[in-house]
C-alpha positions in Angstrom: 95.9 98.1 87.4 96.6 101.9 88.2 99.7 103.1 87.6 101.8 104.4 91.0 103.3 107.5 91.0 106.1 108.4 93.5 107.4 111.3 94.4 110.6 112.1 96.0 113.1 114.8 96.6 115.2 116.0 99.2 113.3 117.7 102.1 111.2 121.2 101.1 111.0 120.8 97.5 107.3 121.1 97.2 106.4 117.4 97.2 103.7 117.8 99.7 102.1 120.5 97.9 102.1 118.6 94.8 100.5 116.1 96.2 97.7 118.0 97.3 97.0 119.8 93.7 97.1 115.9 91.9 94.8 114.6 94.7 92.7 117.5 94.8 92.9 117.3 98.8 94.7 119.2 101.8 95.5 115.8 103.5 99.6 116.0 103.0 100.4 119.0 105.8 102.1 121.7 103.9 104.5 124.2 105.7 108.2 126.1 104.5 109.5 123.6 107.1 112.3 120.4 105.7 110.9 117.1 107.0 107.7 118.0 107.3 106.4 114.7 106.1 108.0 111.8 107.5 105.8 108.6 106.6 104.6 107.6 102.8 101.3 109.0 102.1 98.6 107.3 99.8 96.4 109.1 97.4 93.8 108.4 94.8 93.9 111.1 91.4 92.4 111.4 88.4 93.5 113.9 85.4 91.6 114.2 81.8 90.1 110.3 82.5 93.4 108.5 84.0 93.2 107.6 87.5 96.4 106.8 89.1 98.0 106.0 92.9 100.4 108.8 94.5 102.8 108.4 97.4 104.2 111.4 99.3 107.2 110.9 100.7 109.5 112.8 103.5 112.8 113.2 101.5 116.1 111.8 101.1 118.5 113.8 102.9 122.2 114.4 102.3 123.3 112.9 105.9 120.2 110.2 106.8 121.3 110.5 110.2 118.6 110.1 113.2 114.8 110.9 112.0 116.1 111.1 108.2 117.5 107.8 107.7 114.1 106.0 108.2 112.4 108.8 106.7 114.7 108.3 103.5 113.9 104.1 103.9 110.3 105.1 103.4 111.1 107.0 100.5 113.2 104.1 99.0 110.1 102.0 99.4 107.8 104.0 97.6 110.6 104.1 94.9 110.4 100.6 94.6 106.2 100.5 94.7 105.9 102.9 92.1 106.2 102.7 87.9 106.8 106.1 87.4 109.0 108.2 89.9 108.3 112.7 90.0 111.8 113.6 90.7 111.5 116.8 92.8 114.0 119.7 92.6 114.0 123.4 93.8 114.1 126.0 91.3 114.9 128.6 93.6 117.4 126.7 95.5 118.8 125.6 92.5 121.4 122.1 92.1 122.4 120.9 95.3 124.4 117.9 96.4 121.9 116.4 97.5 119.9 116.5 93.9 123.6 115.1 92.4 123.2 112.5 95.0 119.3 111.4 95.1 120.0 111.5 90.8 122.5 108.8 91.1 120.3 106.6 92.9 117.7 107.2 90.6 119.6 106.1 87.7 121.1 103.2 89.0 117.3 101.6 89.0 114.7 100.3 86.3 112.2 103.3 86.5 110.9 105.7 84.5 112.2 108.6 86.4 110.9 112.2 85.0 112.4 115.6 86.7 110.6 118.2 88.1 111.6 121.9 88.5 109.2 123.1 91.1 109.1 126.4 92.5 109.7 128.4 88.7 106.6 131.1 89.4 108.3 134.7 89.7 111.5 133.7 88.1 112.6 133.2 84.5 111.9 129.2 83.5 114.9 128.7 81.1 117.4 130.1 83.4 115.8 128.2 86.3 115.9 125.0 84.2 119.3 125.0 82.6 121.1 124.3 85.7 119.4 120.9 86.0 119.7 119.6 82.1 123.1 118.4 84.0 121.3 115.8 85.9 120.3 113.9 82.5 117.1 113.0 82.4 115.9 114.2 79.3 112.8 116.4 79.1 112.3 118.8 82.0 108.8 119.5 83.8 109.3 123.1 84.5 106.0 123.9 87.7 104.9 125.8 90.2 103.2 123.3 93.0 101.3 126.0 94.6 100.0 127.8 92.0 98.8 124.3 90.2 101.1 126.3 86.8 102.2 123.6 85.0 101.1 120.5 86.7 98.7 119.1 84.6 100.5 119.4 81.4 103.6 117.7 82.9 101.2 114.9 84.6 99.5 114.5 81.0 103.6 113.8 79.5 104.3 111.7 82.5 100.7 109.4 81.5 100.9 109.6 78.2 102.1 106.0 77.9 98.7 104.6 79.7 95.6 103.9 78.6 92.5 106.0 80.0 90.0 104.5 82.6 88.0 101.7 81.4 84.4 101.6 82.1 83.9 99.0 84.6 81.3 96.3 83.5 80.2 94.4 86.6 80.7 90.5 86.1 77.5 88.5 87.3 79.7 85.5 88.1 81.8 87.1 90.8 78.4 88.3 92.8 78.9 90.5 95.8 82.8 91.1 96.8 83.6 91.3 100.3 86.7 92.8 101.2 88.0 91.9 104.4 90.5 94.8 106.0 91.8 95.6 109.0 95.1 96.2 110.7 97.6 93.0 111.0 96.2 90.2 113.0 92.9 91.9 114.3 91.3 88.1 112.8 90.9 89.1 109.4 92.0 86.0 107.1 90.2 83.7 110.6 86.7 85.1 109.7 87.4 84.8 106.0 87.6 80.8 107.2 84.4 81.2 109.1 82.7 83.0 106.3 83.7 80.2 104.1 83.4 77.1 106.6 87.3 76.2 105.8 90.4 76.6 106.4 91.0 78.1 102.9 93.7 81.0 103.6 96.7 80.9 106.0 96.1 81.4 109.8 99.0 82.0 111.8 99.8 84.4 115.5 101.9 86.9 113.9 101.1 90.0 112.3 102.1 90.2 108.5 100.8 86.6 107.4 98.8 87.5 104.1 101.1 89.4 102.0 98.9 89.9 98.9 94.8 90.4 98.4 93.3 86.9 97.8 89.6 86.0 95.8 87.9 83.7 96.6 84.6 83.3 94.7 81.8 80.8 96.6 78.5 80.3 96.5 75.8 80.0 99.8 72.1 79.9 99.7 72.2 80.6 96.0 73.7 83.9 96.1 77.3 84.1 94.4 80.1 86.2 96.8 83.6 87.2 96.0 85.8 86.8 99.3 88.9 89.4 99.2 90.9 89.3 101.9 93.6 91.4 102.8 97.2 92.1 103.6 97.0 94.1 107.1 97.4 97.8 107.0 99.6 98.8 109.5 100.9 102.6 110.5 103.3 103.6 107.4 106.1 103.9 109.9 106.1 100.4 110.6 106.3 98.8 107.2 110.1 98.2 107.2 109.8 94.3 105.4 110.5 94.7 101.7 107.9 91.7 101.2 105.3 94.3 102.9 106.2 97.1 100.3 102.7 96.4 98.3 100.5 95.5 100.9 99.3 99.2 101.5 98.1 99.7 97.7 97.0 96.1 97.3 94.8 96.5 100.0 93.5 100.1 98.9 92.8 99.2 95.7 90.7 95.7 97.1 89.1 98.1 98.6 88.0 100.2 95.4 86.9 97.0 93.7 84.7 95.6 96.3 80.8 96.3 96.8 80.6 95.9 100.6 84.0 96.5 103.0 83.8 94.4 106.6 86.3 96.4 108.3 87.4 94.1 111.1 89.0 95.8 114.5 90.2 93.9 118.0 88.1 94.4 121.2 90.7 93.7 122.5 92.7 97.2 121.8 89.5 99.2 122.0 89.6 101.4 118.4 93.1 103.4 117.4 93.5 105.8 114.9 95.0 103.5 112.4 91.4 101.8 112.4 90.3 105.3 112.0 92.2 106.1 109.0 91.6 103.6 106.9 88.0 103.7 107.8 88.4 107.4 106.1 89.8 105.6 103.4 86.7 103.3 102.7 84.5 106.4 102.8 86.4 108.1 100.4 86.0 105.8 98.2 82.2 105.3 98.8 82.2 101.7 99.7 79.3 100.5 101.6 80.6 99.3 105.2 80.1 96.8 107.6 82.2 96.8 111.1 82.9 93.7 113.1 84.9 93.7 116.1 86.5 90.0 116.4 87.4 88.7 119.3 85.2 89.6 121.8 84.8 86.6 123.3 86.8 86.3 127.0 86.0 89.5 127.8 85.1 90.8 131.4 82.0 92.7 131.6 83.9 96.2 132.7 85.8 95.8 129.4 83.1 95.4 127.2 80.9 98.5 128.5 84.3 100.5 128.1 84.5 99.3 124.9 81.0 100.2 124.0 81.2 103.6 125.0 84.1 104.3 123.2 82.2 102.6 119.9 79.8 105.0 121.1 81.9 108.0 120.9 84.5 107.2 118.1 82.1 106.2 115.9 78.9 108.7 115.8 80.1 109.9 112.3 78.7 106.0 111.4 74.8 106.2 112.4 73.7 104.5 109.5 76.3 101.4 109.3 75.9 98.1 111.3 78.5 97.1 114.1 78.6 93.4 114.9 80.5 92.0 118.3 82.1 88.9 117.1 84.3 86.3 117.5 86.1 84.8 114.4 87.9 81.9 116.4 84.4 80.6 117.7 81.9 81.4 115.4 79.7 83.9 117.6 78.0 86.3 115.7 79.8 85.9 112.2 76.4 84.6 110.5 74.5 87.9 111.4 77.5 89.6 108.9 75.7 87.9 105.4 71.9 90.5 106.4 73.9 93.2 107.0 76.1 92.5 104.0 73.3 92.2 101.4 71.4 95.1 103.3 74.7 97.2 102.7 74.7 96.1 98.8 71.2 96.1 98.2 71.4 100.2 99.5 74.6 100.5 97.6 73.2 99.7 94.5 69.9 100.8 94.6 68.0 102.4 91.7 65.1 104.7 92.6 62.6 106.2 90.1 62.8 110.0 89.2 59.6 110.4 90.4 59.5 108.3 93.2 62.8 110.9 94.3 60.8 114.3 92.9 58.0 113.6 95.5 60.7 113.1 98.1 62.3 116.0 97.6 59.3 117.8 97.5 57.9 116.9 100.6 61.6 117.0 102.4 61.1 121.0 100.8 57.7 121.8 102.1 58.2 120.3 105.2 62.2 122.2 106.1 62.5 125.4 103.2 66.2 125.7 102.0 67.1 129.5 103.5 67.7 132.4 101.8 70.6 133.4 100.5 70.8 137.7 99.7 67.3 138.0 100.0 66.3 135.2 97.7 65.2 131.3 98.7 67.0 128.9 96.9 64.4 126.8 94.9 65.6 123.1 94.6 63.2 122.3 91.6 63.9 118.2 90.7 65.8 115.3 91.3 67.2 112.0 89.3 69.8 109.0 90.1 73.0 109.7 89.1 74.8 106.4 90.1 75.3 104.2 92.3 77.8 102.7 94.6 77.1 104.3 96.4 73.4 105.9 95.2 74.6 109.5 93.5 71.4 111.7 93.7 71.2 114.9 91.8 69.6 117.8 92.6 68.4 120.9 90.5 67.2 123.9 91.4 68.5 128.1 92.0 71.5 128.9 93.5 72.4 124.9 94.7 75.9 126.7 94.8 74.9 128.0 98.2 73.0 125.2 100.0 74.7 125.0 103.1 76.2 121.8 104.8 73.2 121.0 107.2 70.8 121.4 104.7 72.7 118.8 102.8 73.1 116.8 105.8 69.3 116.9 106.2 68.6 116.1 103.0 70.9 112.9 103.4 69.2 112.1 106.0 65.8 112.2 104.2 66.6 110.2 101.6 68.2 107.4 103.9 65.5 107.1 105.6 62.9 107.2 103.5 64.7 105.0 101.3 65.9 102.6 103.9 69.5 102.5 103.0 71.7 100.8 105.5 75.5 100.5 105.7 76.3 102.9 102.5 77.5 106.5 101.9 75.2 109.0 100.3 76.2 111.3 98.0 74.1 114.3 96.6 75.4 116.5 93.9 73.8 119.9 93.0 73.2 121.5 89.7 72.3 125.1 89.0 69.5 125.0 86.2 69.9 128.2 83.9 66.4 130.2 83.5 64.4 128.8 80.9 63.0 132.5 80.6 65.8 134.6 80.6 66.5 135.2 76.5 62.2 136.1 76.7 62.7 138.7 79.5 65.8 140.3 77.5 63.7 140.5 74.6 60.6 141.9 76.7 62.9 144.8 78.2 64.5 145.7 74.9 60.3 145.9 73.7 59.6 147.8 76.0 63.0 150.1 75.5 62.3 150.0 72.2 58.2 151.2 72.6 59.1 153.9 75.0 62.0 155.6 72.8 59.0 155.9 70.1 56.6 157.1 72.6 59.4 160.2 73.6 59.4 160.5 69.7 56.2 161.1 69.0 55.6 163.4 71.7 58.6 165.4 70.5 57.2 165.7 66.9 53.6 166.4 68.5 55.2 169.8 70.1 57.4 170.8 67.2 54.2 171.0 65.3 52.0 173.0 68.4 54.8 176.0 67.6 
């Protein structure tokens, strides 16, 4: 399992911006504003071959009156999620009450709890850092956020205790996993019952009944499956049960282990953000995807053609993955999930012959030319698999540094088609080959420098001897 990383600190310590340089992302807003961030904030990173989970947090405050007391009970939460806590203080602003405070807490609990001194560029780091070695927690991590100074060396001390990433050898037995999410009772541990044709997991009205990420390996029409379904993820404001306090990285990290993602959503309440967001999430992670909206049964006519066009509009960054109109309760439609499943994983983890992709990229070259870029085409020269899950095609060629985004796009869009991939993310990745002639044309114009200094020679010699 990865190892959670927490990070707290009183308001405007930096803990947003840290965020961003471990995840490699702008998703946590950053601003010289306290209480910026109000809800926990998940994030996938990865430094020298150790992935690990990080949770932004909105601060613990000094008075936790209005706003700040639930954003501090989010804080506390990830606390308790987490196996290592980042304890955030301002260099600049040096020891406050506030640190004294939040170090108390910290100290009373069973975590390893590492301080660190953001905010030390432009000042001198041992006087910056002395004032803290009060607090008592050992070793300081001295860092500026912004600058990235610092942070990997004090992420590499903080991980030093875990091993590095394992490679993942896929286990026949458990055949394709299905990961069933969704928001809290949107009918997502109902159609795991369909799926399986019993009443295997708990069905109950309420929002919150599975609390933890369930297998459940079966076998139909001689194809093994893996069944995970999922703890509900609701908006991070709303998770106030301490039994709910794993459900969000449980469910994230079902998702990282699955092949195909059935991301279940209520016709009921059209499509929300939340379904938005963690449909963001399952792209990240290049999952392949599936979308069934349950309960579509009982539905007037004017509400389903509103709820088309809004699956219409809210979902035409998804051309290439399969919507089904379901209902869980009744049956209707849940078979036609199982094509568009194996379609997804058969795309997912498809292997394609180097050649086979050369000639595509080829013909996608002669047919649309890559523009030019200061006077010179870029020349995209080969291509070879790279991965899969999802497929990972790499492209080499001239200056692939500059291949704009719709070239890209339309390059995608080439190889899903042509390839006939369904339901699964597409990632290219371009290489810039070096010239295999370069050394040879140094050694020609140092030749010819070399042939024309004797030819001035000569000539010089040739008139001294004319007087």
């Amino acid at each position: 399992m990865k190892p959670v990383i927490a990070l707290v600190g009183r308001p405007n310590v930096g803990k947003s911006t840290l965020f961003n340089q471990l995840t490699k992302s702008r998703d946590a807003l950053v601003a010289d504003l306290p209480g910026l961030t109000r809800d926990r904030k998940y994030g996938d990173a990865c430094v020298e071959g150790k992935s690990f989970i990080v949770i932004d947090t909105g601060g613990i405050g000094e008075s936790e009156q209005g706003i700040d007391a639930p954003m501090a009970e989010q804080s506390r939460l990830a606390i308790e999620e987490a196996e290592i806590v980042l304890f955030l203080v301002d260099a600049r602003a040096g020891l406050t009450p506030a640190d004294i405070q939040i170090a108390t807490e910290l100290r009373a609990l069973s975590k390893q709890v590492h301080l660190v001194v953001n905010k030390i560029d432009g000042i001198q780091e041992e006087v910056a850092l002395a004032d803290f070695h009060r607090l008592g927690f050992g070793e300081l991590h001295g860092i500026a956020a912004s600058h990235g100074r610092g942070v990997t060396q004090m992420i590499e001390t903080v991980l030093a205790p875990f091993p590095e990433d394992e490679e993942v050898v896929e286990d026949p037995e458990s055949g394709i996993k299905i990961a069933i999410v969704g928001r809290p009772n949107v009918g997502k541990s109902t159609l795991v019952n369909r799926l399986l044709g019993e009443d295997r997991v708990v069905v109950y009205d309420m929002p919150g009944t599975t609390r933890d990420s369930i297998y459940i390996p079966y076998e139909r029409q001689g194809q093994r499956y893996t069944l995970i379904d999922t703890a509900g993820v609701r908006r991070r404001g709303r998770i106030n049960e301490s039994v709910e306090k794993f459900s969000v990285i449980k469910t994230l990290q079902a998702v990282k282990d699955a092949h195909v993602v059935v991301m279940v959503m209520d016709a009921h309440e059209s499509i929300v953000d939340q379904d938005l967001n963690l449909l963001g999430f399952v792209l990240e992670t290049g999952r392949a995807l599936v979308i069934a909206i349950n309960k579509w049964d009982g539905m007037t006519d004017y509400e389903r053609q509103t709820l088309r066009n809004d699956m219409q509009r809210r979902f035409d960054f998804l051309p290439y993955v399969k919507i089904h109109l379901i209902s869980a309760k009744h049956g209707t439609g849940v078979g036609d999930l199982y094509p568009s499943i194996r379609r997804a994983y058969d795309s997912a983890m498809i292997r394609v012959p180097t050649s086979r992709l050369n000639q595509l990229l080829a013909d996608a070259v002669e047919q649309h030319q890559p523009p030019l870029v200061s006077g010179r085409r870029i020349k995209l020269r080969f291509c070879h698999m790279g991965g899969h899950n999802p497929p990972l095609f790499v492209i080499h060629g001239n200056q692939t540094e500059s291949v704009p985004k719709d070239y890209k796009r339309y390059l995608e869009n080439v190889f899903r088609k042509a390839l006939k991939l369904q339901g699964t993310p597409v990632h290219l990745e371009f290489k810039t080959s070096d010239n295999p002639f370069k050394d040879r044309v140094n050694k020609l114009t140092e030749a010819q420098a070399d042939r024309r200094r004797r030819h001035v020679q000569f000539h010089k010699k040739r008139e001294k001897k004319g007087r």
